[in-house]
C-alpha positions as CSV (number, residue, x, y, z in Angstrom):
1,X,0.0,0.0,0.0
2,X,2.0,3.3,-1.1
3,X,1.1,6.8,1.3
4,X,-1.7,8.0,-1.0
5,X,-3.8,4.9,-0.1
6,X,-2.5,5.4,3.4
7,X,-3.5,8.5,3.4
8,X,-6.8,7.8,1.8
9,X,-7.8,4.6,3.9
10,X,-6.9,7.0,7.4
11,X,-9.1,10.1,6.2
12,X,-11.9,7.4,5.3
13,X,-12.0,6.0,8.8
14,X,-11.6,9.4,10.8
15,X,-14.8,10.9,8.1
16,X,-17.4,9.4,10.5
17,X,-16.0,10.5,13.7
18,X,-15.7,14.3,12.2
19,X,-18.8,14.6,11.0
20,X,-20.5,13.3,14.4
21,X,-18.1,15.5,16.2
22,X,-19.0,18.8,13.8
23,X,-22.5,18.2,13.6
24,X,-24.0,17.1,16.8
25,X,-23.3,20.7,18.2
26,X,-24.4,22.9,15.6
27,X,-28.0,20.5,15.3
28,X,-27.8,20.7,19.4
29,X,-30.0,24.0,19.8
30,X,-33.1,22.8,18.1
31,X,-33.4,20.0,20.3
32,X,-31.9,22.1,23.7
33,X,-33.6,25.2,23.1
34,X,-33.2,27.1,26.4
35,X,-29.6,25.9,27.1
36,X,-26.6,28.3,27.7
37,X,-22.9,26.6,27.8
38,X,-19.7,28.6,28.2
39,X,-18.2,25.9,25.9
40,X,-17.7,27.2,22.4
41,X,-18.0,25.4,19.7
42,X,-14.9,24.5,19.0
43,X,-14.4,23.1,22.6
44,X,-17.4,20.8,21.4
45,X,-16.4,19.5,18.2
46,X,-12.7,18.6,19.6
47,X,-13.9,17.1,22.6
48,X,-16.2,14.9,20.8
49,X,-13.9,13.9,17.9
50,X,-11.4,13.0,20.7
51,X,-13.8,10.9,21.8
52,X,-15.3,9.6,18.8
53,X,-11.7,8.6,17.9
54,X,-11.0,6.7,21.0
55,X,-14.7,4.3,20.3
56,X,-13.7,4.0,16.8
57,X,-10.0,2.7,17.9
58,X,-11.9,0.5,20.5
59,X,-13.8,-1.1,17.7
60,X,-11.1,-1.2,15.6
61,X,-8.9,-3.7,17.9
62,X,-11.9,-4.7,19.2
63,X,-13.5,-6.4,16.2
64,X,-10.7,-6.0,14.2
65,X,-11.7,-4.2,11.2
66,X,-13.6,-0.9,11.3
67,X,-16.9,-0.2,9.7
68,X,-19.5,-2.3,12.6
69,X,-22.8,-0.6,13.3
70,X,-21.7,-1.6,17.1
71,X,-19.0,1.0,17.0
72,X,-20.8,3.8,15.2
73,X,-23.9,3.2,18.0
74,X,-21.1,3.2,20.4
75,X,-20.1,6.5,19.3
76,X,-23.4,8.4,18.8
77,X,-24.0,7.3,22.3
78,X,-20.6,8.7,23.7
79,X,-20.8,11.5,21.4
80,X,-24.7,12.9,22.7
81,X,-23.4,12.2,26.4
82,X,-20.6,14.2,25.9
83,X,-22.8,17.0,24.0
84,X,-25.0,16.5,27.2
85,X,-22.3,17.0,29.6
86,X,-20.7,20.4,28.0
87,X,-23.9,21.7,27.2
88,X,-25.0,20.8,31.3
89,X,-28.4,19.8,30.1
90,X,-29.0,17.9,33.4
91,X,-30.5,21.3,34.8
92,X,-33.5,21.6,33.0
């Protein structure tokens, strides 16, 4: 496998975890209308792709290929509590 392919099989696997990461806080306020956070957004989206990384390495070595429906699940879950936790919506 020469670096392009490299290149283009590691941007492939870190797409999902990106877009999770980028849109889950800018969706956030229609759901959470009333909520004020002192996190910016860019707080948001590189605390959930960290995150999202560390599930999709889990399910990497865990099932050893990438791409389950297990480990995306897994990652929307982590993702919305971490979007729950920055965005303290436990005081509603």
């Amino acid at each position: 496998m020469g670096p392009i392919d490299l290149l283009n099989h590691l941007l492939n696997w870190l797409a999902p975890a990106l877009w999770l990461a980028v849109l889950l806080p800018l969706l956030a306020p229609l759901v959470l209308r009333r909520q004020r956070t002192s996190a910016t957004l860019v707080l948001q989206v590189a605390v959930n792709f960290f995150f999202n990384l560390l599930v999709l390495g889990f399910g990497l070595w865990f099932f050893d290929h990438d791409g389950k429906m297990v480990t995306y699940a897994g990652m929307v879950l982590v993702c919305a509590s971490n979007q729950w936790l920055l965005l303290r919506a436990w005081r509603t």
